[in-house]
N, C-alpha and C positions, 0 to 999 in steps of 0.2 A: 184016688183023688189027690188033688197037689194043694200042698198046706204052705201058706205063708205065713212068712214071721210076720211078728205084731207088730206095728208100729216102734211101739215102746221099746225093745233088743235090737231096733235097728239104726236108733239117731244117732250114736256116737260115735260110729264105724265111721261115717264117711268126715264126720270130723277130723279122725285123727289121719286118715287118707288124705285127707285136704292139708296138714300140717305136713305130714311126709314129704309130700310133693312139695309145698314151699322149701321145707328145710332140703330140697336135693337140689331142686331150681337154684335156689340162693349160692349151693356150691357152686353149682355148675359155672355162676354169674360170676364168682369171686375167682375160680381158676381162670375163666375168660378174660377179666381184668388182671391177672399175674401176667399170662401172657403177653397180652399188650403192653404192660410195662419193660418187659423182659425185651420185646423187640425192638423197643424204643430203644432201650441202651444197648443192646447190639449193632440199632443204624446208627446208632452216634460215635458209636466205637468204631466200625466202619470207615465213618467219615472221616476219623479223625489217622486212623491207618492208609487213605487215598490218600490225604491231605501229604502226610510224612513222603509217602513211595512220589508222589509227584515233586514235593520239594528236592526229597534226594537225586530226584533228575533230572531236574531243575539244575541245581548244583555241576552236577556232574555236563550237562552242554554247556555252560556258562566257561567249566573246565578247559570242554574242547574247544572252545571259541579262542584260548587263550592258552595256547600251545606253550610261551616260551615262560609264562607263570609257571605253568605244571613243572615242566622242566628244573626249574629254578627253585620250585618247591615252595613255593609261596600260599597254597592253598591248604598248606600244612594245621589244622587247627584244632586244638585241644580243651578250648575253654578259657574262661575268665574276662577279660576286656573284651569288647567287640573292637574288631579292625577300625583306625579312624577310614573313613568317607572321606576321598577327595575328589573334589568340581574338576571336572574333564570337558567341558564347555568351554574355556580357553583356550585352554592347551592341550595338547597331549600330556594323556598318560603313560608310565611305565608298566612294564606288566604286572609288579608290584601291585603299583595302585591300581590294575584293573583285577587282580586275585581281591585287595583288601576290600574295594568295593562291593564284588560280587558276595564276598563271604558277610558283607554288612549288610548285602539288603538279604541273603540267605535266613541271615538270622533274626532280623527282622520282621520278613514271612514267617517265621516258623512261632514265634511267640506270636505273633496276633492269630494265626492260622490253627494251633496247635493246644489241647487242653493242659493248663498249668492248674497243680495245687495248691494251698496257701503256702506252703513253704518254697516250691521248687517248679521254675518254670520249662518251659523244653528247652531240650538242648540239644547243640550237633556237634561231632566232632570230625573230622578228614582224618584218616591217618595215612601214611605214605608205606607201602608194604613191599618196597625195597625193591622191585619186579617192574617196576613203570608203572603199577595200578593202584590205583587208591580206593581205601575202603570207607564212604561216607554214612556215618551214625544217626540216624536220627531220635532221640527218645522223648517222650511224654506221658502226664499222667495219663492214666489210662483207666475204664471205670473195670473192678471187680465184680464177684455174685453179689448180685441185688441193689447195685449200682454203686458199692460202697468202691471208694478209690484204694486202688491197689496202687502198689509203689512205682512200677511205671511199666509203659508197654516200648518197643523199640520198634523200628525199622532197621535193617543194615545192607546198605546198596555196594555191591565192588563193578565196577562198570568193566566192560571187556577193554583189554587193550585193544587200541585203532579203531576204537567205535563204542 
């Protein structure tokens, strides 16, 4: 004959089964929500890494457009003052002024385009690597684990000679 338990030894099982199950749901809920976070700031980090590789070659046709700049070495740049802007709607430019220009609106995309921290915004630098080629920097904050900001992430473009 098959004996069942009594009522009474059996109300408190499914209670605490019914807790179990909330308290693992609820994990499950909260790793679901890490994730989603975690993705966010890798597409933003992402973003913000296309944004640099397109600027750096950006930069670098701007380059080629302006063969006797390179030459001249006027695209040379290291930081501090932004090149002055001069109006080329009159007159001709020299190739000077069409390096100084290009490297003004360069850097001007790159700080509206590019995540800065409170202290320190993006920055770029050309350098000339002796060879006909130039190596063009791009850097900016960048987000670390758990979205905290790390000190900065980079791009670094050296374009091939004759293309």
């Amino acid at each position: 004959m098959i004996r069942f338990a009594s009522p009474r030894g059996a109300r408190g099982v499914s209670m605490i089964e019914v807790l179990v199950a909330i308290v693992i749901f609820s994990l499950g809920l909260l790793g679901l929500a890490l994730m989603q976070l975690k993705g966010a700031s890798f597409t933003k980090d992402s973003g913000a890494r296309s944004a640099a590789v397109l600027l750096a070659r950006s930069l670098a046709d701007r380059m080629q457009a302006n063969p006797q700049g390179v030459t001249d070495g006027d695209y040379v740049w290291t930081g501090g003052t932004p090149p002055t802007y001069t109006d080329c709607s009159s007159a001709a430019c020299t190739p000077a002024q069409v390096a100084n220009n290009d490297l003004n609106a360069w850097l001007s995309q790159m700080q509206a385009s590019l995540p800065a921290s409170a202290s320190t915004a993006a920055v770029g630098q050309v350098l000339s690597n002796g060879d006909g080629t130039y190596t063009i920097s791009v850097q900016w904050n960048g987000q670390g684990i758990a979205g905290q900001s790390s000190e900065s992430d980079s791009f670094v473009f050296v374009p091939r000679a004759g293309g």
